[in-house]
N, C-alpha and C positions, 0 to 999 in steps of 0.2 A: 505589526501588532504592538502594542502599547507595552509596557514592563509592567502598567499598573492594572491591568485586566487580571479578575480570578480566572483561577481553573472553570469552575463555572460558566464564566464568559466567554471563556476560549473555549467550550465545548459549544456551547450554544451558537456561537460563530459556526462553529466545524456542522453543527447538527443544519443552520441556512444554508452553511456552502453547499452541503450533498442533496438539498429539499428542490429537483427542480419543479419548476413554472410552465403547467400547460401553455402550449403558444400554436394550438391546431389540433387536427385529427393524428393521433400518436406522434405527437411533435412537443418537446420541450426545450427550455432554455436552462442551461446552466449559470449560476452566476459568478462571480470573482472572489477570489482569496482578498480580503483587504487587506490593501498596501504589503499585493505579490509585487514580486521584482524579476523582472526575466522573461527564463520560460515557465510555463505553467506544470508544475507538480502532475507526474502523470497517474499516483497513484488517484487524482480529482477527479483525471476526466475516465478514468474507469469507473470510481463508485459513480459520480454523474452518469453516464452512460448506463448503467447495473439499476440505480433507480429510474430510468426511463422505462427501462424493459420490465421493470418490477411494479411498474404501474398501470401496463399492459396486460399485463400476466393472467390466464383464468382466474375467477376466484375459486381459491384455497389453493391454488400450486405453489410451491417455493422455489426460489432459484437452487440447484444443484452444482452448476457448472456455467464458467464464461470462458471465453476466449479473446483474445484479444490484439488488436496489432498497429503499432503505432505509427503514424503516416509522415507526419511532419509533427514538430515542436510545436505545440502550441505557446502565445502568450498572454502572457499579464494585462491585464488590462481591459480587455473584452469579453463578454458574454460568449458563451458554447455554444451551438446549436445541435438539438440530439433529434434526430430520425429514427421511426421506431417503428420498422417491417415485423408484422404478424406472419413468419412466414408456415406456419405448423401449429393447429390447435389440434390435441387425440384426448384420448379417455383418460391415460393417463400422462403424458409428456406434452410439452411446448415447448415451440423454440420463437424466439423474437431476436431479431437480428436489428443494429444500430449502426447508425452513422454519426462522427461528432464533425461538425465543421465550423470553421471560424473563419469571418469576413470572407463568407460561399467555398473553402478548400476544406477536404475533409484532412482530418487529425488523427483521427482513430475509426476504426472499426471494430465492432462488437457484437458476436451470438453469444445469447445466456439460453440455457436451457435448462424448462421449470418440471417440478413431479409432482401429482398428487400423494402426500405423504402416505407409507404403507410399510408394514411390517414382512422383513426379510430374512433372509440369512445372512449372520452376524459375524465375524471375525476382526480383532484388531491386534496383528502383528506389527506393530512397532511400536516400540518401547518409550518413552519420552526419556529423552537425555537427564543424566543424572547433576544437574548446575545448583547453585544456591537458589534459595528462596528468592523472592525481589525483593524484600525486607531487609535481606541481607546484604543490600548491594546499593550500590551511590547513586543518584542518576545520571542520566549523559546529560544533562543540563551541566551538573556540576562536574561531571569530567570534559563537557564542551571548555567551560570557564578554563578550567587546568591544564587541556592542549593548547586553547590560546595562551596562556600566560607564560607556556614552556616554546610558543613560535615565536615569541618577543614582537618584532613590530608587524602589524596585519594592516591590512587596509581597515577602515570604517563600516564601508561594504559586507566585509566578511565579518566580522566584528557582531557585527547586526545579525544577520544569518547564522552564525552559529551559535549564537544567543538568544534570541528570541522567543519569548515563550511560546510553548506547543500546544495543542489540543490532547494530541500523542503522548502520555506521559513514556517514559522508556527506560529499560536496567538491563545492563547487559552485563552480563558473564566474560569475563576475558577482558578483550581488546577487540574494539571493529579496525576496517583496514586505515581511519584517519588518525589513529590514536597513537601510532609508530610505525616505525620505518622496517621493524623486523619481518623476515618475512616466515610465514607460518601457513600451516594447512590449512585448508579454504573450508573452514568448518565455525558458523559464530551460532551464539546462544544471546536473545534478547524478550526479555519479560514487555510485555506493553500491553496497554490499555487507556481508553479512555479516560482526562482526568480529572473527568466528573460525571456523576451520574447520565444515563439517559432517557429518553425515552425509551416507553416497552413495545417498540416495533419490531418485530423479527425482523422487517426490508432494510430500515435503517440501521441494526445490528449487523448484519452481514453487510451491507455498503461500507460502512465507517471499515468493516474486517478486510473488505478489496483495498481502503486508502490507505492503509497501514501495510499494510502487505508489499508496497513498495519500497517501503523501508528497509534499508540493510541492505535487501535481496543483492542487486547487482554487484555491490561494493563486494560479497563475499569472494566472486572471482579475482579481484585485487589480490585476498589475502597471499598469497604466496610468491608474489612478486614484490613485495616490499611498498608497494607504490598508491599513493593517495590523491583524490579530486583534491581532498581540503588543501592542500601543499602545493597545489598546481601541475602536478605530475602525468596525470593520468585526464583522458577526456571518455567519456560515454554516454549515450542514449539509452532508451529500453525500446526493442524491436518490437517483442510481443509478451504478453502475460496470460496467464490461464491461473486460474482458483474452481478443487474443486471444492463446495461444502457437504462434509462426511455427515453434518449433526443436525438435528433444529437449533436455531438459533432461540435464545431463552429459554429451553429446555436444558440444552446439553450447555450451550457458552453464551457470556453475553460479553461486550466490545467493553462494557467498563468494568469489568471485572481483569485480575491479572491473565495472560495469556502467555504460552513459549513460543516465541519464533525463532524454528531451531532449522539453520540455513546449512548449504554445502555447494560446495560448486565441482562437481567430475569432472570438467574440461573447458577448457578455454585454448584459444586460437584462431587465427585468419582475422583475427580483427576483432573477434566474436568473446561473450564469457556465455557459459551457458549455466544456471545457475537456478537452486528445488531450494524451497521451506517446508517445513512443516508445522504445525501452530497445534497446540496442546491446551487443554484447560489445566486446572490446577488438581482435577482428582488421575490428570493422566491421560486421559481417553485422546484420542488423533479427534478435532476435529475442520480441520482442513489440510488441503494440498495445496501448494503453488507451485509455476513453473515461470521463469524468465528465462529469454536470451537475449542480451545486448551488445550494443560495442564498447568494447574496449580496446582505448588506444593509447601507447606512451605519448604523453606532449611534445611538443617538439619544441625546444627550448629557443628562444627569440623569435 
């Protein structure tokens, strides 16, 4: 992406990349990150995949819940293809199950399961972490710029990559695990939001809330080993993810308003980090969960 694109532009990019392309009977196509480099961002091909299902969905159910499991790396460069099994329509619940696959292998798999909204019983015992405001805090843009200029010389490659501007604005509290070497509890706090308006779809609000939701997530099992991707230290995947959504989307939160992604990781080993969020509005209220496990591995130097 360009350095001269607004926020604006860079949301309206983000808002094409999640919008897929009938291409059949519960069949769509995903499109590409312009000028991705690699492997393909998996928090993509989740919300891709979360809007196929969300397009299938009853009318009036909302998605509640996904699951998710990653097959192989997808990359850059090619269109997604999403499969989209009706397997459960009831009075009140659906479940629609996905396949993503790229040049015929599949990359992901995905059950979302949708509710007809209805009034419950109520409880919210968890507190939202006590962190600064995001007003109060720099962004990792600008602490992206000041980790590189504190690694001296970087490739071009990486230079670009941790530069680049985002769709994802972000403010984090602390330190995430690329930002030093110290090693600390597996516990981060990150303010984010889209950085620019969007539209007032609830599907596309909680989409854009799955792509985001990749963020951080894994890297928090790092924290307590000292050890960083951005350094070349450290190699990982993401096996599988699940989100659930606690709120209505525009009611309770919306993706371009500030959000907490307040992360933890209880265990890591065998290869594995196992690693929860939680995502908070700004009057407090929980309204989402996440769950990853991935691999985490030391590099192996030469």
């Amino acid at each position: 992406m360009s350095d001269s694109k607004t926020p604006e532009q860079l949301v309206a990019g983000l808002v094409r990349l999640l919008t897929v392309t009938p291409a059949g009977d519960k069949a769509f196509t995903g499109g590409q990150q312009p000028g991705g480099i690699g492997r393909v961002f998996g928090g993509q091909v989740i919300a891709q995949a979360l809007q196929s299902a969300q397009a299938t969905a009853p009318e009036g159910m909302e998605a509640h819940s996904l699951h998710a499991y990653f097959l192989r790396g997808g990359r850059e460069g090619v269109d997604i293809d999403y499969a989209v099994a009706a397997d459960f329509d009831g009075r009140s619940f659906a479940n629609r199950r996905v396949v993503a696959r790229q040049d015929g292998s599949a990359i992901l798999n995905l059950t979302a399961s949708f509710q007809l909204p209805e009034r419950g019983l109520e409880h919210d015992d968890c507190p939202m972490p006590d962190v600064p405001a995001p007003e109060d805090l720099p962004s990792d843009t600008e602490m992206r710029k000041k980790f590189l200029a504190e690694m001296g010389e970087v490739s071009d490659a990486q230079r670009e990559l941790m530069t680049r501007p985002r769709p994802i604005e972000m403010r984090t509290s602390g330190e995430l695990h690329w930002m030093n070497a110290d090693k600390k509890p597996p516990r981060a706090h990150s303010w984010f939001r889209a950085a620019a308006a969007l539209p007032d779809d609830p599907a596309l609000h909680r989409a854009v809330i799955a792509y985001a939701s990749d963020y951080t997530l894994l890297g928090t099992s790092a924290l307590p080993h000292g050890l960083s991707w951005a350094r070349g230290e450290l190699k990982g995947a993401s096996l599988d993810h699940a989100i659930w959504f606690h709120r209505p989307a525009l009611e309770s939160f919306r993706a371009d308003e500030w959000l907490l992604y307040a992360t933890d990781s209880p265990w890591s080993g065998g290869g594995r980090g196992f690693n929860r969020g939680r995502i908070f509005n700004r009057d407090g209220e929980l309204v989402a969960n996440v769950a990853q496990e991935g691999v985490v591995r030391k590099a192996r130097r030469g």
